[in-house]
N, C-alpha and C positions, 0 to 999 in steps of 0.2 A: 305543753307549751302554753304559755302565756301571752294575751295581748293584752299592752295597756297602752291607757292616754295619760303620758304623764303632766300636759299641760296645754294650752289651748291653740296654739301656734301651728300646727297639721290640721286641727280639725277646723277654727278658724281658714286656712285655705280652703278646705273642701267645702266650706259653706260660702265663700267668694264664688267660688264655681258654682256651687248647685248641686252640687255633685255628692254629698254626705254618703251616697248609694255606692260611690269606689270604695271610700272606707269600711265598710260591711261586707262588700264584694271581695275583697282585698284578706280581712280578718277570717274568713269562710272559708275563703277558697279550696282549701286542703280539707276532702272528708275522709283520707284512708287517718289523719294524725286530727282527730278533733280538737279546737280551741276551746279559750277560755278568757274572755276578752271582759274586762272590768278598768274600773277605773278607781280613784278614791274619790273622800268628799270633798277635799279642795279644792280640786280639778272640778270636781261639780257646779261648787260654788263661781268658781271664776266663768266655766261656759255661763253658769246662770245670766251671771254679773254683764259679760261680755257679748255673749251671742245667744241671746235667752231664745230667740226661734230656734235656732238648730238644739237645743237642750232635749225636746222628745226626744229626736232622731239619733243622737249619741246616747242618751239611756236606754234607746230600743239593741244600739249592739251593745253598749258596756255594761246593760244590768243597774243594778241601784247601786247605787256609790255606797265604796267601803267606808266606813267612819272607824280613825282608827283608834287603838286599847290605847290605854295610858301609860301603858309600855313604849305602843309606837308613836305617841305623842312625844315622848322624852326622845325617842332614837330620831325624830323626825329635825329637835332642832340640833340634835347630836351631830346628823347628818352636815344639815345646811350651815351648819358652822364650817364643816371641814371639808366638805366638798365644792361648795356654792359661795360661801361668802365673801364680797368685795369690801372695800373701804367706802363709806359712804352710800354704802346698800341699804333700799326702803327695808325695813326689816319683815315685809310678807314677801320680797322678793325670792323667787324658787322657792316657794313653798311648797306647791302642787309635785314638782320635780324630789324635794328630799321627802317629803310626804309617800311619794310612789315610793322609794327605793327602801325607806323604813318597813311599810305595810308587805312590801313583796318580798323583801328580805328576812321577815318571818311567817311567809304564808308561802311561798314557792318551796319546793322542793329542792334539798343542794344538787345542784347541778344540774338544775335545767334552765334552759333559753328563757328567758323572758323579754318580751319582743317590745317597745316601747317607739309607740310612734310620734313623730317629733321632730320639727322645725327649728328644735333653740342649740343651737352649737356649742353652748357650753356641755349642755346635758350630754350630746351627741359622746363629743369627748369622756366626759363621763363613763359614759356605757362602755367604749371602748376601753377607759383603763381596768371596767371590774376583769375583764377575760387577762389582766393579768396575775395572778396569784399574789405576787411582792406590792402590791397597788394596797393606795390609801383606799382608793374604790372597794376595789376587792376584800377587804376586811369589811368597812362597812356593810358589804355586801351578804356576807358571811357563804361566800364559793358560788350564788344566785349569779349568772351569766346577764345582762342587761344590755341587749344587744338593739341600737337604733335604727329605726325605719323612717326614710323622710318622705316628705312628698312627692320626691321626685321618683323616688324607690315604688311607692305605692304606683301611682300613674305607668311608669316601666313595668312589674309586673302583672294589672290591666290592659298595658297593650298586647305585652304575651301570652296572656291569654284570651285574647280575640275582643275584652271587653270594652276597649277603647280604642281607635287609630291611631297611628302617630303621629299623622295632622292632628287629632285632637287634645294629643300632649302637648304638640306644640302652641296650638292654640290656650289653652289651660294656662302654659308656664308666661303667653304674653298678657293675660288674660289679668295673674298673680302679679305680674308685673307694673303694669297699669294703674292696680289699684294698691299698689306699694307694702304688696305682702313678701314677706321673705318667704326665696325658694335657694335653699341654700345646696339644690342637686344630692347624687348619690350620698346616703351615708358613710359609703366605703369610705369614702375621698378624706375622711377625717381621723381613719384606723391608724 
């Protein structure tokens, strides 16, 4: 199993909170199924750009960013043409997001979970249609499962395991709210 940051939007939250330490807590959790928790370098680049304090503390759990072949260069805007692109889109727009699905769609093994944590609802979407076979997803994919984790996901499995309260979820989700971060709740909610 795989955990990635396909873009800054979760980990952004958890540096609103303070909190980067659920995100580790969270990707660890499981020691009988060990992970393998990475990111790329776009996603790097953007925490840099964006929340350059918390950049240690997410290359202390994702490792050094993948920079990808020139293969996954070409699938990455392959990707974001057909999965991402809007009319009138900045053209680095989801880059971090087809950049992930590129780089782990030829480093994941077929048919395994790849776990992708993540606040942007389109992506979320995404992830669910690769688990359908007949899916634009699912080709691009090539059979890689890309199954999304939100924040709210994250924080829920922290409670249940003793690592947070659920006054402190709730505190957390008015906390994200306040400061006008999206908490867009369960991932399911978008299957």
């Amino acid at each position: 199993m795989r955990f990635l940051i396909p873009d800054t939007s979760l980990a952004w939250n958890f540096h609103v909170l303070r909190r980067i330490d659920l995100i580790e807590h969270f990707v660890s959790q499981d020691s009988l199924h060990p992970c393998n928790p990475e990111w790329c370098h776009e996603v790097a680049s953007e925490v840099d750009h964006h929340i350059s304090d918390a950049y240690a503390n997410l290359e202390g759990i994702f490792g050094t960013p993948i920079v990808p072949t020139r293969k996954q260069q070409t699938d990455t805007a392959t990707v974001r043409m057909h999965l991402f692109r809007e009319v009138a889109d900045d053209p680095r727009q989801h880059s971090g997001e087809a950049e992930t699905i590129a780089i782990w769609s030829d480093r994941a093994t077929v048919g395994d979970d790849v776990i992708c944590l993540t606040e942007d609802t389109s992506f979320i979407t995404t992830c669910w249609r690769t688990l359908d076979p007949t899916s634009t997803a699912s080709r691009h994919t090539g059979g890689r499962r890309f199954v999304p984790v939100t924040t709210d996901d994250v924080l829920t499995s922290c409670v249940s395991n003793g690592k947070i309260t659920e006054d402190d979820k709730l505190a957390f989700r008015e906390q994200l709210a306040s400061s006008s971060r999206p908490y867009v709740g369960p991932g399911s909610k978008f299957r």
